[in-house]
C-alpha positions as CSV (number, residue, x, y, z in Angstrom):
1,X,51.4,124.0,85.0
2,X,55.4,124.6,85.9
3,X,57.9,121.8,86.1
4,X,60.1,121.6,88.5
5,X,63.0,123.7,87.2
6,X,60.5,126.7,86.4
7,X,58.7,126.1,90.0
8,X,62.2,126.6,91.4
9,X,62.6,130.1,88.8
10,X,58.8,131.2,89.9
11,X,59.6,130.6,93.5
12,X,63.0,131.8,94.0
13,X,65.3,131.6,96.8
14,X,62.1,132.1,99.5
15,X,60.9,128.6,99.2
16,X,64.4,126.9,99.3
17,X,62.9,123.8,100.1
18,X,61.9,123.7,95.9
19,X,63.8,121.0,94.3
20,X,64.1,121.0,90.9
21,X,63.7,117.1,89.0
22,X,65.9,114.6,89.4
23,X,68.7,114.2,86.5
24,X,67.4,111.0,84.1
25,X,71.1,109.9,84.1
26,X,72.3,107.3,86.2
27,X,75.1,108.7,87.6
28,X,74.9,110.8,90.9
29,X,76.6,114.2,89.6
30,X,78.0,116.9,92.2
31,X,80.4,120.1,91.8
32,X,83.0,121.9,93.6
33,X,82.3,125.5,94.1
34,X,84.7,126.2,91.1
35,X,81.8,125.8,88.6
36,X,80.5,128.7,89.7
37,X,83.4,131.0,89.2
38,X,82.7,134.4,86.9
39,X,79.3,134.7,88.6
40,X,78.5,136.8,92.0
41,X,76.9,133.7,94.3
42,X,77.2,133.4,98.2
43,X,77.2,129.5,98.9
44,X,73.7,130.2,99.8
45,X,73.4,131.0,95.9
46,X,75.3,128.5,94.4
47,X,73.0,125.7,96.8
48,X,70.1,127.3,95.3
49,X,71.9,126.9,91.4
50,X,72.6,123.7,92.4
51,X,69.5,122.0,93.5
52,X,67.9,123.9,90.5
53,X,69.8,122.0,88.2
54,X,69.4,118.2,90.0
55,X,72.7,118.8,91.3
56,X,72.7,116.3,94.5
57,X,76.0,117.7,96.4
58,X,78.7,119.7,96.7
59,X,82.6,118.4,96.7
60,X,85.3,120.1,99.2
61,X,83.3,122.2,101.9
62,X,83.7,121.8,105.7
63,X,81.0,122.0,108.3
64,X,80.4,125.5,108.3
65,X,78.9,124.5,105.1
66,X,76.7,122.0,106.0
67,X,73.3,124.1,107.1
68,X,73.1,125.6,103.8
69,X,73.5,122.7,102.1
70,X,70.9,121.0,104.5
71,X,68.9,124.1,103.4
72,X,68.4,122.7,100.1
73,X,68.8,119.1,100.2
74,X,72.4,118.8,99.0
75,X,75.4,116.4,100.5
76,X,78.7,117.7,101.3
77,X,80.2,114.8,99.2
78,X,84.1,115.1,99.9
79,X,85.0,116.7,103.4
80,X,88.9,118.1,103.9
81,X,90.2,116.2,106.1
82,X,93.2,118.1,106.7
83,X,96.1,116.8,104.9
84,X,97.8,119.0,101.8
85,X,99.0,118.4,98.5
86,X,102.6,119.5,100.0
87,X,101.9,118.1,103.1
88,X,100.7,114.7,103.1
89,X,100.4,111.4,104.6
90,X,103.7,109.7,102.8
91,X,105.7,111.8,105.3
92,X,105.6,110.5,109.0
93,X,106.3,113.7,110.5
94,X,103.2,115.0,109.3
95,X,101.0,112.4,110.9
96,X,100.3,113.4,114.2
97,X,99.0,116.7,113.2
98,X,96.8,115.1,110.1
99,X,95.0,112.5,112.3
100,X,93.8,114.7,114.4
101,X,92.1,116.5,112.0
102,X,91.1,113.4,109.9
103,X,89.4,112.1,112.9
104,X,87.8,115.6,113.3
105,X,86.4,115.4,109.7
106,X,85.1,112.0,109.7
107,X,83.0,112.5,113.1
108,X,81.5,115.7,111.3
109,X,81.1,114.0,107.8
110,X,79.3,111.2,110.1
111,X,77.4,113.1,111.8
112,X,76.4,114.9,108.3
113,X,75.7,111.8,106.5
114,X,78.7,112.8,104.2
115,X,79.9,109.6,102.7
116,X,83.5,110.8,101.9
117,X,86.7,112.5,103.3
118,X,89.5,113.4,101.2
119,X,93.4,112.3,101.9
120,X,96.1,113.8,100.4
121,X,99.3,111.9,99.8
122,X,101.9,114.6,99.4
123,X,105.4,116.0,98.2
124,X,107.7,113.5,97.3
125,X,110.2,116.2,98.2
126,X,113.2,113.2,99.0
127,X,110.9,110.4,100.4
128,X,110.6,107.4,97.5
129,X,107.5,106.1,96.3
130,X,108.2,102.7,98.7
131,X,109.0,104.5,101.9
132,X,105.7,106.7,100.3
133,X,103.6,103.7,100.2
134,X,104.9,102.4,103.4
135,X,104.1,105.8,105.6
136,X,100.9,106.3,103.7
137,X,99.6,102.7,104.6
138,X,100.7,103.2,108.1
139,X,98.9,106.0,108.7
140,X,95.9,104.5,107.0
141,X,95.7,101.1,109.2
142,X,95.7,103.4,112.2
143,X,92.3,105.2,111.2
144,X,90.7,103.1,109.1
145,X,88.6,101.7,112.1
146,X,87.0,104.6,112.9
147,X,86.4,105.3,109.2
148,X,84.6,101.9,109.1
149,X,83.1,102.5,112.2
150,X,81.1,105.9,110.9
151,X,80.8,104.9,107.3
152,X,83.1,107.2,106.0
153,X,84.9,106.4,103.2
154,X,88.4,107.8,103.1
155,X,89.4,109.0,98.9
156,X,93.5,109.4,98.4
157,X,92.9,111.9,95.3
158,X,95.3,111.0,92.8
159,X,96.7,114.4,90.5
160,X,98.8,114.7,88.2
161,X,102.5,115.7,89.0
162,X,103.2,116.9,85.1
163,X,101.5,120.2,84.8
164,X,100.1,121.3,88.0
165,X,101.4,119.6,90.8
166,X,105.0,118.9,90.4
167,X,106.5,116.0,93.1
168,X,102.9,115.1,94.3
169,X,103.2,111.3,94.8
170,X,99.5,109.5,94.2
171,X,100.5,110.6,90.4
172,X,99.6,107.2,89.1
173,X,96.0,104.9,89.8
174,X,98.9,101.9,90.2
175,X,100.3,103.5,93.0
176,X,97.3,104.8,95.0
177,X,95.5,101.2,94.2
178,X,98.5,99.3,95.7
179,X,97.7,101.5,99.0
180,X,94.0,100.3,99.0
181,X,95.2,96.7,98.7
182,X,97.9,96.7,101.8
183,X,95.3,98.9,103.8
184,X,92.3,96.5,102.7
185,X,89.6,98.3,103.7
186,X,85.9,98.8,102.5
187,X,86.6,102.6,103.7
188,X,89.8,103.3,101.6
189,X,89.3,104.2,98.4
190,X,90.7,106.1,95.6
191,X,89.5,109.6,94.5
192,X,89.8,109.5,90.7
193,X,90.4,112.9,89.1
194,X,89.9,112.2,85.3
195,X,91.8,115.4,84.5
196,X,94.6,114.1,86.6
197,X,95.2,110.6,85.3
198,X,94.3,111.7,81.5
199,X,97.5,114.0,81.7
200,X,99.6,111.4,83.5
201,X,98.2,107.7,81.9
202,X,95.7,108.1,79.4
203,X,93.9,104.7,78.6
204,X,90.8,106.0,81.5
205,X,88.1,103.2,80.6
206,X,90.4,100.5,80.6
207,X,92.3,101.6,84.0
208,X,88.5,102.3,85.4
209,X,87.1,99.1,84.6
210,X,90.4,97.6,86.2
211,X,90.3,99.8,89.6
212,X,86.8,100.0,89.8
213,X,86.6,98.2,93.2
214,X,89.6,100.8,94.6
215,X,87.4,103.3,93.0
216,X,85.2,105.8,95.6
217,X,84.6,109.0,93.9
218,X,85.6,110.7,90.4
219,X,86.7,114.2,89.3
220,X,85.8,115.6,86.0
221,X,87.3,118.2,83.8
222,X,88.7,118.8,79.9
223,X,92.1,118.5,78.9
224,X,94.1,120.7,78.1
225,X,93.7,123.2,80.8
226,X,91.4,121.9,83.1
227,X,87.9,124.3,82.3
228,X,84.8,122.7,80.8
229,X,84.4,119.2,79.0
230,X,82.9,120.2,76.1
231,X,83.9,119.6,72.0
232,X,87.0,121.9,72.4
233,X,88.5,118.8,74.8
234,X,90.0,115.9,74.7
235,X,88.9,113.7,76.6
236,X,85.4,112.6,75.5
237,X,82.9,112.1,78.8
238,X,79.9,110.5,77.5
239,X,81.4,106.7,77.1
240,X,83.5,107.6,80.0
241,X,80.5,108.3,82.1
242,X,78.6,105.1,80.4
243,X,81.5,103.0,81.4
244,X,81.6,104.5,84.9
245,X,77.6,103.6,85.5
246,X,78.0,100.3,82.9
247,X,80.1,99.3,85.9
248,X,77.1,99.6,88.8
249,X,79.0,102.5,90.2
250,X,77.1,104.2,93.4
251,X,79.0,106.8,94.3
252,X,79.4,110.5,93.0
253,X,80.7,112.1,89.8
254,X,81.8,116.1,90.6
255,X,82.9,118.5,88.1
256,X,85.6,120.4,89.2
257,X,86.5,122.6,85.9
258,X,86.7,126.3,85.8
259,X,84.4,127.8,82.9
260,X,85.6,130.0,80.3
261,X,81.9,130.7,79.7
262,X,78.4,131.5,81.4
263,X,79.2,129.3,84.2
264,X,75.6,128.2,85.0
265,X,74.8,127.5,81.1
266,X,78.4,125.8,80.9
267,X,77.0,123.9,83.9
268,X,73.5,122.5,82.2
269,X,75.9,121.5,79.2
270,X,78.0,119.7,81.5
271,X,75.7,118.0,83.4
272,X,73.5,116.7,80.2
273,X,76.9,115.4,78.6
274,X,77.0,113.3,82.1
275,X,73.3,112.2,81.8
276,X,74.2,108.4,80.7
């Protein structure tokens, strides 16, 4: 008799349609396609790691995307939606050009069944945090209909403006949680990079339990350096990731590391530490 992880092996990638188990943890993990990286896999491949390992979706890939994930049963579980880390939604000049290709990515992530589309804030580069604030809830009040109107949620993804994004203004949960209030929205929500806010506030149970309701989906990787979680890290996932379920959360949890070792086997290591 083969379980489902060796019927997968056995099989290979002829019989896509082979899912390996679901994960026993509670929490609905993903990836971004960086996991992957030091091994030679197509997206067809990686889809086919994926589902393998009880993977349910994959973070940051357009519609081009979406057959192969389809293919094997995976979600495409943050859409770009065509704002930039430089170039973001706390500049008004910058609006006309990003809502039509927010709108874009929401009608595709609807028509998907992709729950989330990412939003950049942007450079500070000479606008303050209040005038920030003030263009980035603007723009957000103008779309958040249709948002709410396809069931997409729209994730600001907060990083850190220390070490690798310098003048990038959702650099703090206070911040990007004061935008979900002013927009009030079921469909605006934060994207929660635990990377991110580790390097810039620390103290990530307490600030989660205190967001949680702002809270859409959640980044993972180790500090310092941003590869895998593991013993070599700082920040320690398991009561993380116990306090993150602990709290009824239903959304996803996708690595976004880059390994220093055997990706895949990084990958099961990962994925068990996140098995709360």
């Amino acid at each position: 008799m083969l379980g489902g992880v060796g019927l997968f092996h056995v099989l290979g990638a002829g019989m896509p349609s082979v899912r390996a188990a679901a994960r026993p943890g509670r929490l609905k993990q993903a990836v971004c396609q960086g996991v992957f990286k030091g091994i030679k896999l197509d997206l067809d491949g990686m889809c086919r790691e994926a589902a393998r390992l009880g993977i349910q979706g994959i973070d940051l890939v357009g519609p081009s995307a979406f057959p192969t994930l389809k293919k094997y049963g995976l979600v495409p579980t943050m859409v770009p939606g065509g704002s930039g880390i430089k170039s973001g939604i706390n500049d008004r000049n910058n609006h006309a050009e990003i809502d039509r290709k927010m709108r874009e990515a929401i009608e595709a992530a609807s028509a998907a069944g992709a729950p989330n589309v990412i939003v950049l804030a942007g450079d500070r580069q000479g606008i303050t945090d209040e005038q920030g604030m003030e263009n980035s809830v603007r723009f957000l009040n103008n779309i958040k209909a249709l948002a709410e109107d396809k069931r997409v949620t729209l994730c600001i993804e907060l990083l850190n403006s220390k070490v690798n994004h310098p003048g990038y203004m959702a650099d703090r949960t206070a911040w990007g949680a004061a935008v979900c209030k002013q927009v009030n929205s079921p469909r605006v929500k934060l994207l929660y990079d635990i990377y991110h806010m580790q390097i810039m506030e620390g103290d990530i149970i307490r600030t989660i339990r205190d967001n949680i309701q702002h809270i859409g989906h959640f980044h993972t990787a180790g500090n310092p350096g941003r590869h895998e979680f593991d013993e070599t890290q700082e920040i320690y996932y398991p009561p993380i990731c116990k306090a993150i379920a602990d709290l009824g959360f239903t959304g996803y949890l996708a690595h976004e590391y880059t390994p220093t070792r055997q990706p895949l086997e990084t990958l099961e290591k990962m994925l068990r530490i996140c098995d709360v």
